[in-house]
PyMOL Python script that loads the backbone (N, CA, C, O; Angstrom):
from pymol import cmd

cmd.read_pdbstr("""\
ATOM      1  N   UNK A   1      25.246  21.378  20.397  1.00  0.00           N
ATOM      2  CA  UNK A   1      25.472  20.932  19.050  1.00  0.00           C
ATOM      3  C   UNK A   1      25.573  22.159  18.148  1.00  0.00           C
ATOM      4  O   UNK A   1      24.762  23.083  18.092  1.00  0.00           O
ATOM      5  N   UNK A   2      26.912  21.990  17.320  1.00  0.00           N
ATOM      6  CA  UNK A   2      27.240  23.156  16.113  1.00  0.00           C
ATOM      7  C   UNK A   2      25.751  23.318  15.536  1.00  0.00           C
ATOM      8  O   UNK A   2      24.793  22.755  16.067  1.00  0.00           O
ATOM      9  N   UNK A   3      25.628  24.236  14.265  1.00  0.00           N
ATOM     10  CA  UNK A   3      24.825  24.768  13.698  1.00  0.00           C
ATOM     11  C   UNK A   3      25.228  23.320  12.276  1.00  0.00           C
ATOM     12  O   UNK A   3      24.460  22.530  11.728  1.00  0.00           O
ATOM     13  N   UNK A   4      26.702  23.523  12.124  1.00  0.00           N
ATOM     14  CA  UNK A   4      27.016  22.844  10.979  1.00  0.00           C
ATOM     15  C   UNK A   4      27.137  21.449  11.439  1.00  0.00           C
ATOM     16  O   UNK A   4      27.857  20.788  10.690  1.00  0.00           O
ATOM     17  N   UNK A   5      26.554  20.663  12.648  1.00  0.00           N
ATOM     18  CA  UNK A   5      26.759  19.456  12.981  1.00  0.00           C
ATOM     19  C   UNK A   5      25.342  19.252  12.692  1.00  0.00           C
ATOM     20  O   UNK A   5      24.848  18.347  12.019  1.00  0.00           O
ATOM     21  N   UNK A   6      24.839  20.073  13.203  1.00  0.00           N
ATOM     22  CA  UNK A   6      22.588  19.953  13.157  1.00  0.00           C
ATOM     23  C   UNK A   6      22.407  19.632  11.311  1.00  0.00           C
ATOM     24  O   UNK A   6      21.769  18.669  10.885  1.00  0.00           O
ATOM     25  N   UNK A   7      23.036  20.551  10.502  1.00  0.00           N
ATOM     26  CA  UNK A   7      23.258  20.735   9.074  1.00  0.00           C
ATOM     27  C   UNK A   7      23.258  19.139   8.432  1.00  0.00           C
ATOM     28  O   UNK A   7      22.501  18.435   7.765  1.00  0.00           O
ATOM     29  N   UNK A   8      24.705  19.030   9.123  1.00  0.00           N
ATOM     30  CA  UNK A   8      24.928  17.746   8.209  1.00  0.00           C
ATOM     31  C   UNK A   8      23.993  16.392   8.724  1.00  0.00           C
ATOM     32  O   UNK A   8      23.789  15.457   7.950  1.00  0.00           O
ATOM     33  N   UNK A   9      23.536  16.405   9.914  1.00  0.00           N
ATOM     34  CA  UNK A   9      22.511  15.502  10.487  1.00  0.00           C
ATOM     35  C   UNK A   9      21.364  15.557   9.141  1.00  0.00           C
ATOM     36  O   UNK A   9      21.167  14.717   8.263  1.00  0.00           O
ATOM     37  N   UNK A  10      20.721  16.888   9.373  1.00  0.00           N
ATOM     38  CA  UNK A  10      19.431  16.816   8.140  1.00  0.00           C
ATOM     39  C   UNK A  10      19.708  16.100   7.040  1.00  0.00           C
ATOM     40  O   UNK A  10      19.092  15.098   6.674  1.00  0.00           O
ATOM     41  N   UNK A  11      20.816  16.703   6.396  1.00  0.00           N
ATOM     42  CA  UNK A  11      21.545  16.168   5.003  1.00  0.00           C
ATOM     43  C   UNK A  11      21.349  14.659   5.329  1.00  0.00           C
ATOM     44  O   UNK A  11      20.564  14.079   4.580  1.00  0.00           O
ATOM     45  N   UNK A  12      21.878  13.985   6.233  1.00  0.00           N
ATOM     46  CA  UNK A  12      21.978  12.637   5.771  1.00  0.00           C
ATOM     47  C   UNK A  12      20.545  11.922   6.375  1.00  0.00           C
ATOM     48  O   UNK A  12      20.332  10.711   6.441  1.00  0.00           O
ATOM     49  N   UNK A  13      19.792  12.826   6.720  1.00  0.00           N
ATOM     50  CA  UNK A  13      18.402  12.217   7.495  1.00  0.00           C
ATOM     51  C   UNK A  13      17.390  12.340   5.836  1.00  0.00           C
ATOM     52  O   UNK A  13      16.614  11.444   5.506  1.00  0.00           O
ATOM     53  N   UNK A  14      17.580  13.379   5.137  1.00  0.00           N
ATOM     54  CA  UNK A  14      16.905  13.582   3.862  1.00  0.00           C
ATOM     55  C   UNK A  14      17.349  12.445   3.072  1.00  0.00           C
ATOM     56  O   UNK A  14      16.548  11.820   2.376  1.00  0.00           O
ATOM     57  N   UNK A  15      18.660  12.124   3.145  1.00  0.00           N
ATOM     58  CA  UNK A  15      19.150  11.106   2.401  1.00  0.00           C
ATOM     59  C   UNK A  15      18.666   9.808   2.007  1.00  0.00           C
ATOM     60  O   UNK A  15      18.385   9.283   0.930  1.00  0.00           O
ATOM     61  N   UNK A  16      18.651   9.265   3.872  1.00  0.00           N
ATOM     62  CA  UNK A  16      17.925   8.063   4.287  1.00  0.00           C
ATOM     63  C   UNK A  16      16.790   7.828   3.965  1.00  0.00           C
ATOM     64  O   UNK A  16      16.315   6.706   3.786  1.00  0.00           O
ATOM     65  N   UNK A  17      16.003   9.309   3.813  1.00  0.00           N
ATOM     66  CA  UNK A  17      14.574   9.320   3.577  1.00  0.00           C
ATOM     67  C   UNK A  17      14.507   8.724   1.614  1.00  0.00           C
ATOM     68  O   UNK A  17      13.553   8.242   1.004  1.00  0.00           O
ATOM     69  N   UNK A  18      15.236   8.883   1.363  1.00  0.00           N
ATOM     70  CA  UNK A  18      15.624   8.845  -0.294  1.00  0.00           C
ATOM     71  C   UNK A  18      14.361   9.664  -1.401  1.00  0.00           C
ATOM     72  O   UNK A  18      13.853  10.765  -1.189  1.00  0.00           O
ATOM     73  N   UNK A  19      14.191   9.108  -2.119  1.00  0.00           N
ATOM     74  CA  UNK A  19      12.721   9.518  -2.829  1.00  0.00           C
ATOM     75  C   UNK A  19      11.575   9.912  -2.001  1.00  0.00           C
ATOM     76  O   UNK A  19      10.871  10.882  -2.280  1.00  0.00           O
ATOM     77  N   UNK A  20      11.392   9.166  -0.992  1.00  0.00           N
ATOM     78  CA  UNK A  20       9.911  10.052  -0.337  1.00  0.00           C
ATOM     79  C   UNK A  20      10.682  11.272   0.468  1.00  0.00           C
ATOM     80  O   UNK A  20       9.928  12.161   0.863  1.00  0.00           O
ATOM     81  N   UNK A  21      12.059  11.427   0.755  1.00  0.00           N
ATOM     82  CA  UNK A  21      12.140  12.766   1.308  1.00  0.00           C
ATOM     83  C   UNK A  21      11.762  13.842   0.231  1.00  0.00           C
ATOM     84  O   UNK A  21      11.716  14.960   0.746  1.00  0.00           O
ATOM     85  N   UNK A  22      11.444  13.838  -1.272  1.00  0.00           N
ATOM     86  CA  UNK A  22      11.724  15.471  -2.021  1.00  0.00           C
ATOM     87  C   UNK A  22       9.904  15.642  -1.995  1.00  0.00           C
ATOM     88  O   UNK A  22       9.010  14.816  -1.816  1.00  0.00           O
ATOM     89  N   UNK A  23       9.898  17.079  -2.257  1.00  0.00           N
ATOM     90  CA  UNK A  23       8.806  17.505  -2.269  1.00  0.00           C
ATOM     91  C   UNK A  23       7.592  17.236  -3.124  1.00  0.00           C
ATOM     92  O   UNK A  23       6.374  17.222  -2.941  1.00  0.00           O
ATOM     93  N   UNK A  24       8.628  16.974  -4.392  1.00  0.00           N
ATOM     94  CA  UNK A  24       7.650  16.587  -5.391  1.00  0.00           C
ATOM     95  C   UNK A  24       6.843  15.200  -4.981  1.00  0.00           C
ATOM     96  O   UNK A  24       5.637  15.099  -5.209  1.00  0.00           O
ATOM     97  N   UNK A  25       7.454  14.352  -4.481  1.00  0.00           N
ATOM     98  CA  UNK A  25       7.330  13.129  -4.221  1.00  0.00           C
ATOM     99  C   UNK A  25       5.860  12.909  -3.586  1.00  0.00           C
ATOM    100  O   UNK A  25       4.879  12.362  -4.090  1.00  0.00           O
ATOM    101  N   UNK A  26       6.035  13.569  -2.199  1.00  0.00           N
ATOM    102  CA  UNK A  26       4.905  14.274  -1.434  1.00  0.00           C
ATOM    103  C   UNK A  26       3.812  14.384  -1.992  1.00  0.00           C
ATOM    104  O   UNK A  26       2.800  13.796  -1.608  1.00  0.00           O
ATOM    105  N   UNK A  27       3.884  15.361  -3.239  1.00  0.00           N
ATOM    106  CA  UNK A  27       2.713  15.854  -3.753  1.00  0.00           C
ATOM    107  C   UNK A  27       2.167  15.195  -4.735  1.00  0.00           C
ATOM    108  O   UNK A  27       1.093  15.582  -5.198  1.00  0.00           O
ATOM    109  N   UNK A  28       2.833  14.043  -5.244  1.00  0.00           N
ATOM    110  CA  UNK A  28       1.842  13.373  -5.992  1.00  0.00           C
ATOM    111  C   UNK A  28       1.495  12.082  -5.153  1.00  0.00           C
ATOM    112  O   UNK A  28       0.379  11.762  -5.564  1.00  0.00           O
ATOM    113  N   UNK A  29       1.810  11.349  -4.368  1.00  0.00           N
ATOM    114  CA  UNK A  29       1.442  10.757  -3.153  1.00  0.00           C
ATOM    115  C   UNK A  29      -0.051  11.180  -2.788  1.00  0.00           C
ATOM    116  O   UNK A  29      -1.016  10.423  -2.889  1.00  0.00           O
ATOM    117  N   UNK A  30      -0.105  12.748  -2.270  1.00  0.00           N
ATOM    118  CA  UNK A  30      -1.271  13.178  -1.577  1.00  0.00           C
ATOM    119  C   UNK A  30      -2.457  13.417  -2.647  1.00  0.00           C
ATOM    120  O   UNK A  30      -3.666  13.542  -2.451  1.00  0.00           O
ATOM    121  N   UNK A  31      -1.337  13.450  -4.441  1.00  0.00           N
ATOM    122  CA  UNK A  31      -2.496  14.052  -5.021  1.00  0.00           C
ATOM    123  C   UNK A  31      -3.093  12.515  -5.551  1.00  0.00           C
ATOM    124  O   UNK A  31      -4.231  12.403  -6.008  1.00  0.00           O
ATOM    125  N   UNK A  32      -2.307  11.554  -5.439  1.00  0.00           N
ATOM    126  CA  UNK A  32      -2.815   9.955  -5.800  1.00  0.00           C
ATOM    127  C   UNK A  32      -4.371   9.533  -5.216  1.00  0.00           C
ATOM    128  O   UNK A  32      -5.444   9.147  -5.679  1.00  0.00           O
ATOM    129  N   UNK A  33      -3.576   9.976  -3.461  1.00  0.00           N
ATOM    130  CA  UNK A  33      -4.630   9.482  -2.407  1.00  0.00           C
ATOM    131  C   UNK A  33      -5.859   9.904  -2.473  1.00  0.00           C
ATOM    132  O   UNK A  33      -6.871   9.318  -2.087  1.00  0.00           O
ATOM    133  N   UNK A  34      -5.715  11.451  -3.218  1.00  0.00           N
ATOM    134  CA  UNK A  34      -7.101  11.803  -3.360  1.00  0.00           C
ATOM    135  C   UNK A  34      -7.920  11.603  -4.772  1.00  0.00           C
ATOM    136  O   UNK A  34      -9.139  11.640  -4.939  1.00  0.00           O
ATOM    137  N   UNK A  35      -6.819  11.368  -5.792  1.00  0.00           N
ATOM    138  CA  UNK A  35      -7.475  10.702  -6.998  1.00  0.00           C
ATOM    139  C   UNK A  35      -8.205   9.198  -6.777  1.00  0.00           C
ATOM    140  O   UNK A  35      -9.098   8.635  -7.410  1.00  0.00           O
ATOM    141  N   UNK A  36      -7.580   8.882  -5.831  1.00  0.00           N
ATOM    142  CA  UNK A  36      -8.103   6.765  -5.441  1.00  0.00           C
ATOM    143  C   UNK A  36      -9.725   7.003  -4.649  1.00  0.00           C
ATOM    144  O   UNK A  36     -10.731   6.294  -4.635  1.00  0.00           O
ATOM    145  N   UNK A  37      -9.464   8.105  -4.142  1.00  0.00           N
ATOM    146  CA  UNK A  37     -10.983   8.363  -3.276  1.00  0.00           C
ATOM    147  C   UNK A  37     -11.815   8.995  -4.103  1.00  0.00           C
ATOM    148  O   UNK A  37     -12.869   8.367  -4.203  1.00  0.00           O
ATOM    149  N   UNK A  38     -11.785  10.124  -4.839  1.00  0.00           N
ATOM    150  CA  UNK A  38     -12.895  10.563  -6.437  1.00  0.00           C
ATOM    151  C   UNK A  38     -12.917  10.017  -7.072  1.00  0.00           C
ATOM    152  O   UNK A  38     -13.930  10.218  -7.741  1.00  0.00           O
ATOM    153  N   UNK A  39     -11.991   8.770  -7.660  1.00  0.00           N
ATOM    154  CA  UNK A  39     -12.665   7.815  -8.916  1.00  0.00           C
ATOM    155  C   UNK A  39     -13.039   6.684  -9.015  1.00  0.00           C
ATOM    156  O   UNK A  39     -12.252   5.833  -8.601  1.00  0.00           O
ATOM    157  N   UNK A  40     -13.553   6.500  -9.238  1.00  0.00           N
ATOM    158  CA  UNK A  40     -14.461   5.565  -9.223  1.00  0.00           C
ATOM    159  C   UNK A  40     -14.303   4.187  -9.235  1.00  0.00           C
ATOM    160  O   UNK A  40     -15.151   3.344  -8.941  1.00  0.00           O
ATOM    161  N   UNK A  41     -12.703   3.951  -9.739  1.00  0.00           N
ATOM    162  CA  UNK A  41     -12.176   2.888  -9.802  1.00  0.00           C
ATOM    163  C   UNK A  41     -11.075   2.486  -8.538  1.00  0.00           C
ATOM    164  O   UNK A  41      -9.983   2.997  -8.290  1.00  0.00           O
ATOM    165  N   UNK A  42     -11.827   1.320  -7.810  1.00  0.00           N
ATOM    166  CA  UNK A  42     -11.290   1.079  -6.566  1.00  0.00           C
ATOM    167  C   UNK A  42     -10.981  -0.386  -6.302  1.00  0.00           C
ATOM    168  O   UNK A  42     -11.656  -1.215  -6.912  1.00  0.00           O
ATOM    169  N   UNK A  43      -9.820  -0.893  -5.270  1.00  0.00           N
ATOM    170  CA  UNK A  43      -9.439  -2.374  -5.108  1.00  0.00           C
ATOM    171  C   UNK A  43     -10.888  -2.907  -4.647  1.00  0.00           C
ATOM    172  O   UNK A  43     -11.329  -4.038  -4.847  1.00  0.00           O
ATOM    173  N   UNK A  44     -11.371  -2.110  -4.151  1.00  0.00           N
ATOM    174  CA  UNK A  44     -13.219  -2.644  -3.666  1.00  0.00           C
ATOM    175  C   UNK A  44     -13.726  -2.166  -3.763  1.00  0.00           C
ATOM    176  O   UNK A  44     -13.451  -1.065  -3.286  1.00  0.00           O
ATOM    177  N   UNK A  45     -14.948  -2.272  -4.389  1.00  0.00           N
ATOM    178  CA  UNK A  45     -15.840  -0.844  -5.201  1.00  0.00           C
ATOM    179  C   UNK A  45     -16.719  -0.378  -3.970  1.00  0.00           C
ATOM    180  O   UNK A  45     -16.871  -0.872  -2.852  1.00  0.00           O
ATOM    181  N   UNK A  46     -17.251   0.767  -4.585  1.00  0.00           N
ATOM    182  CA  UNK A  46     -17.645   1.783  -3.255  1.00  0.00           C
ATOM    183  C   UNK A  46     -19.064   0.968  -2.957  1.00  0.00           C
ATOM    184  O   UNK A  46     -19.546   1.100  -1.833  1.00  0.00           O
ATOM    185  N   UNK A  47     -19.893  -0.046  -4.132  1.00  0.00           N
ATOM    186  CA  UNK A  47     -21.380  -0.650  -3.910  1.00  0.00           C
ATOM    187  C   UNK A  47     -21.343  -1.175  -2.325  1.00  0.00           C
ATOM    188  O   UNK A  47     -22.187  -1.050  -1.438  1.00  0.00           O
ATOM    189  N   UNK A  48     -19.857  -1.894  -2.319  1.00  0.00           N
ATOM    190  CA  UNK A  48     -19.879  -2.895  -1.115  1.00  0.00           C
ATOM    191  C   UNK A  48     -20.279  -1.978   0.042  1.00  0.00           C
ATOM    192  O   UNK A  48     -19.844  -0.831   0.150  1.00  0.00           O
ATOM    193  N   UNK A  49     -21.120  -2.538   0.889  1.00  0.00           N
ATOM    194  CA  UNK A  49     -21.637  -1.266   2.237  1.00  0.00           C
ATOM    195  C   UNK A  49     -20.504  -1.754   3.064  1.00  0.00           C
ATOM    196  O   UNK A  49     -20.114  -2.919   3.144  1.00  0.00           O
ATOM    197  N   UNK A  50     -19.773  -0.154   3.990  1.00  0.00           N
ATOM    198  CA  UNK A  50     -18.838  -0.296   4.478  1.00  0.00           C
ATOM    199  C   UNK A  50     -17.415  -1.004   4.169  1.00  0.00           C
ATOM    200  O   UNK A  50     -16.508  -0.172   4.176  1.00  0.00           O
ATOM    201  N   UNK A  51     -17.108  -1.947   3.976  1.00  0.00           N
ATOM    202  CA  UNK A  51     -15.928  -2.216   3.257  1.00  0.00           C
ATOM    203  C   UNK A  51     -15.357  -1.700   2.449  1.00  0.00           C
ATOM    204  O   UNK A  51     -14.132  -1.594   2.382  1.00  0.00           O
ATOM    205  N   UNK A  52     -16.466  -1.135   1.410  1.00  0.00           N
ATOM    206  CA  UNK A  52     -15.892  -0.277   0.061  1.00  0.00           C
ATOM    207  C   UNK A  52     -15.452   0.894   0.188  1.00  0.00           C
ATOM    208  O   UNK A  52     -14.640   1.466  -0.540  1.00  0.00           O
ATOM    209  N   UNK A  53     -16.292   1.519   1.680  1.00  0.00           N
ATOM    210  CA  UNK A  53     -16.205   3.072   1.972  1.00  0.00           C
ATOM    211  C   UNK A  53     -14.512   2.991   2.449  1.00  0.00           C
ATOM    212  O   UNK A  53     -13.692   3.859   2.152  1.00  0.00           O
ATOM    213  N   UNK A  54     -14.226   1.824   3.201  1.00  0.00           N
ATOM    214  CA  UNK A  54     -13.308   1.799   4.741  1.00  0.00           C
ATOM    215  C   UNK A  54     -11.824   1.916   3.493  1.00  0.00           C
ATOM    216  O   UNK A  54     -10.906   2.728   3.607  1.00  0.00           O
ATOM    217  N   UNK A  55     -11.950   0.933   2.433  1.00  0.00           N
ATOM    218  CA  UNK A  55     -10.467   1.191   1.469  1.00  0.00           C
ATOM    219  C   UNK A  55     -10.464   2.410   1.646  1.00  0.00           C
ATOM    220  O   UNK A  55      -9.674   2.806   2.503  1.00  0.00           O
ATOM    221  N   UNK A  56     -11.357   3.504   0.897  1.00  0.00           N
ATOM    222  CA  UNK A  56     -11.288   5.033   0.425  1.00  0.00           C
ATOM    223  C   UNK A  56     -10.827   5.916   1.601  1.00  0.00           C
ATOM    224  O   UNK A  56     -10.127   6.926   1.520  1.00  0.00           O
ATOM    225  N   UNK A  57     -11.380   5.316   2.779  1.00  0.00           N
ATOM    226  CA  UNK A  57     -10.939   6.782   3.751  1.00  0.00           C
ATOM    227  C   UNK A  57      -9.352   5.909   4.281  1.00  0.00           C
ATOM    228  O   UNK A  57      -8.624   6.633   4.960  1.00  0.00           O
ATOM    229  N   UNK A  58      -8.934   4.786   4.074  1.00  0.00           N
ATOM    230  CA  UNK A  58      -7.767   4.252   4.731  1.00  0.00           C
ATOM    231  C   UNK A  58      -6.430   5.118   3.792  1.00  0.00           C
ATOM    232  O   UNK A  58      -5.390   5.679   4.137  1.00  0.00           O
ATOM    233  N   UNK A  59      -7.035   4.893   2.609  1.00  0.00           N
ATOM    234  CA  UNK A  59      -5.979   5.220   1.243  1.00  0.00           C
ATOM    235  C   UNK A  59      -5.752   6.859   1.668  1.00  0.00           C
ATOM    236  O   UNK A  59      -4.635   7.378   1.693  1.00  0.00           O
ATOM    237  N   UNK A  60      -7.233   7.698   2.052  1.00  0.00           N
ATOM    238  CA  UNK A  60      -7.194   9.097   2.030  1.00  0.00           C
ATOM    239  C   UNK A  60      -6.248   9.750   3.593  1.00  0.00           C
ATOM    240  O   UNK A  60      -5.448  10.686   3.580  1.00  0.00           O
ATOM    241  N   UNK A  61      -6.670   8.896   4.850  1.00  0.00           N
ATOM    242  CA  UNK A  61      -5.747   9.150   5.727  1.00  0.00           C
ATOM    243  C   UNK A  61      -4.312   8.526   5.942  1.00  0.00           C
ATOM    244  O   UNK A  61      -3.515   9.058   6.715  1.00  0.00           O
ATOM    245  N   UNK A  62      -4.060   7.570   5.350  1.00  0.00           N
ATOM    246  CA  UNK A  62      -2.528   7.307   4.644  1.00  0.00           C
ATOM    247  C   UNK A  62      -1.963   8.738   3.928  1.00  0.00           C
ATOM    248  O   UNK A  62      -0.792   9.056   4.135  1.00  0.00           O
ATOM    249  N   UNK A  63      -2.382   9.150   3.518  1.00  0.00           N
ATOM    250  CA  UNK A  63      -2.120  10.256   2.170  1.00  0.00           C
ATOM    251  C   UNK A  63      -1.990  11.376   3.262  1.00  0.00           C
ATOM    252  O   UNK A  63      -1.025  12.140   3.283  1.00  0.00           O
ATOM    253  N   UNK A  64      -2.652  11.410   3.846  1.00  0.00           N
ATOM    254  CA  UNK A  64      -2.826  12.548   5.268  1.00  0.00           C
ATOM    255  C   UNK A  64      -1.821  12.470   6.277  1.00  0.00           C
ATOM    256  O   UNK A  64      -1.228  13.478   6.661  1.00  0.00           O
ATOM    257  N   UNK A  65      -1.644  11.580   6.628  1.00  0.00           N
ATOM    258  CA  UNK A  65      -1.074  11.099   7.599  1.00  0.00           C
ATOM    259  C   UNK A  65       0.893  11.366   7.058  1.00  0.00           C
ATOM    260  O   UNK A  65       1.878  11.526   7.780  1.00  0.00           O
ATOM    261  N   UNK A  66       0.813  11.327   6.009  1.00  0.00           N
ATOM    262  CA  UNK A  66       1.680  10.859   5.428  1.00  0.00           C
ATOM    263  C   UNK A  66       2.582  12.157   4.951  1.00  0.00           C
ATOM    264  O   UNK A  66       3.808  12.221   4.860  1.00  0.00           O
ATOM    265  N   UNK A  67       1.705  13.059   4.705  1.00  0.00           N
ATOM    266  CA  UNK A  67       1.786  14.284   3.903  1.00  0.00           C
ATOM    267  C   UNK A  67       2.270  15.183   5.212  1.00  0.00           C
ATOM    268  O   UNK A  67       3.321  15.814   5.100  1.00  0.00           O
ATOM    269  N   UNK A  68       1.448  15.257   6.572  1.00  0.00           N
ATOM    270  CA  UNK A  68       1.921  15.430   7.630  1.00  0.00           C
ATOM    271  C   UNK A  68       2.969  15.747   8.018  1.00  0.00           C
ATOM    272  O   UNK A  68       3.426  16.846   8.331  1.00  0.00           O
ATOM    273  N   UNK A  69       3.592  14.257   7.999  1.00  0.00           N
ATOM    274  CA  UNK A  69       4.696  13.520   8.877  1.00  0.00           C
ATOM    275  C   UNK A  69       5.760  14.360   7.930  1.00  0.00           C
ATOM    276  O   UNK A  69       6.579  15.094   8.483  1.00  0.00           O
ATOM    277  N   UNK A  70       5.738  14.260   6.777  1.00  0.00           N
ATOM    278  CA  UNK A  70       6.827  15.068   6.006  1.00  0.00           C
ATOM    279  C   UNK A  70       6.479  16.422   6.446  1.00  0.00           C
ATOM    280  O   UNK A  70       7.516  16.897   6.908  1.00  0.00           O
ATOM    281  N   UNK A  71       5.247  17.528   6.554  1.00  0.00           N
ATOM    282  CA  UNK A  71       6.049  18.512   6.935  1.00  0.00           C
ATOM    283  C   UNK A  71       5.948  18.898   7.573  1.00  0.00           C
ATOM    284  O   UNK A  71       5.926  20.123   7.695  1.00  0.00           O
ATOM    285  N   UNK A  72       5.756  17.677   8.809  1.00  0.00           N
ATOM    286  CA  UNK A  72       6.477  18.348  11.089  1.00  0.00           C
ATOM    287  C   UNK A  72       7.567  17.903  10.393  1.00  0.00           C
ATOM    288  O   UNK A  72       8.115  18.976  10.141  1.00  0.00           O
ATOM    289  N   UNK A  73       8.480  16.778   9.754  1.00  0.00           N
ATOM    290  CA  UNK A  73       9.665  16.563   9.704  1.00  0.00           C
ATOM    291  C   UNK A  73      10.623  17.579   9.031  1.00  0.00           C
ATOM    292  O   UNK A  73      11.766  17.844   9.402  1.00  0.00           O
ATOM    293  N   UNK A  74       9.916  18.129   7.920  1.00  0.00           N
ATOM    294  CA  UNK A  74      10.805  20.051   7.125  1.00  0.00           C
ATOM    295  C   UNK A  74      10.760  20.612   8.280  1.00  0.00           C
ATOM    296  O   UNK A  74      11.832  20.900   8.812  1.00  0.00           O
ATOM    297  N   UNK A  75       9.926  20.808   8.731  1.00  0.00           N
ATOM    298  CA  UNK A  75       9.812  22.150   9.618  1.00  0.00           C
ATOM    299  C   UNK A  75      10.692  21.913  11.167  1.00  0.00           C
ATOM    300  O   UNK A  75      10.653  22.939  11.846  1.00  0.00           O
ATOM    301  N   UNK A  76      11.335  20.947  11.714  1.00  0.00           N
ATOM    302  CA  UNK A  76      12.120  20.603  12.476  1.00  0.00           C
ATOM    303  C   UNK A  76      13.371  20.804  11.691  1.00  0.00           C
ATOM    304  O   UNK A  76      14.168  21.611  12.171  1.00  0.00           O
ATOM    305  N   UNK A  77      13.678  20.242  10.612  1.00  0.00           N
ATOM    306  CA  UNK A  77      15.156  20.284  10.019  1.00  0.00           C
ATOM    307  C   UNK A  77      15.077  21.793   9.609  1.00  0.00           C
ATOM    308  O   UNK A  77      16.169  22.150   9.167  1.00  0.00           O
ATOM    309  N   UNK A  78      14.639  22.266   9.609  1.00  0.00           N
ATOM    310  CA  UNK A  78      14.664  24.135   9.416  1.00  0.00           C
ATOM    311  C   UNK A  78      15.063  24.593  10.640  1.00  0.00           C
ATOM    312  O   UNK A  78      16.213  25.024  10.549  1.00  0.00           O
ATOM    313  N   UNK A  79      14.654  24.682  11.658  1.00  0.00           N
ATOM    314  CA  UNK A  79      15.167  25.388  12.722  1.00  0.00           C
ATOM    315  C   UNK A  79      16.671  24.778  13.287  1.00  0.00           C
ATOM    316  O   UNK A  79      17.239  25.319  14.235  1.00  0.00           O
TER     317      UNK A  79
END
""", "prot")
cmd.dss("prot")
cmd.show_as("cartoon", "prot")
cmd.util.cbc("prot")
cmd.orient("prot")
């Protein structure tokens, strides 16, 4: 595979990705996930034992998980 066939693949793979492909996007995503876990205000408050904890770390490894996946996916369309 060309250099400029690999090229235009990314291009339209960023595309597909739409809004969650740009960077900025990313970073307020990850910086959300970690605002939902420091404040205090939650879909289930933190009193509830276990349930309350399980939202906060689901929201925080979503955000992780997530933040990730975007950049093994840059760092493949680079080479």
């Amino acid at each position: 595979m060309t250099e400029n066939t690999q090229n235009q693949e990314n291009v339209e793979a960023e595309k597909a990705g739409g809004i969650l492909a740009k960077p900025a996007t990313q970073a307020v995503l990850f910086v959300l996930a970690l605002l939902y876990v420091v404040l205090p205000v939650d879909i289930i408050p933190d009193v509830v034992p276990i349930i309350g904890w399980l939202d906060d770390i689901t929201v925080l490894l979503a955000g992780i998980i997530n933040f990730l996946h975007y950049i093994k996916n840059k760092r493949s369309s680079v080479k």
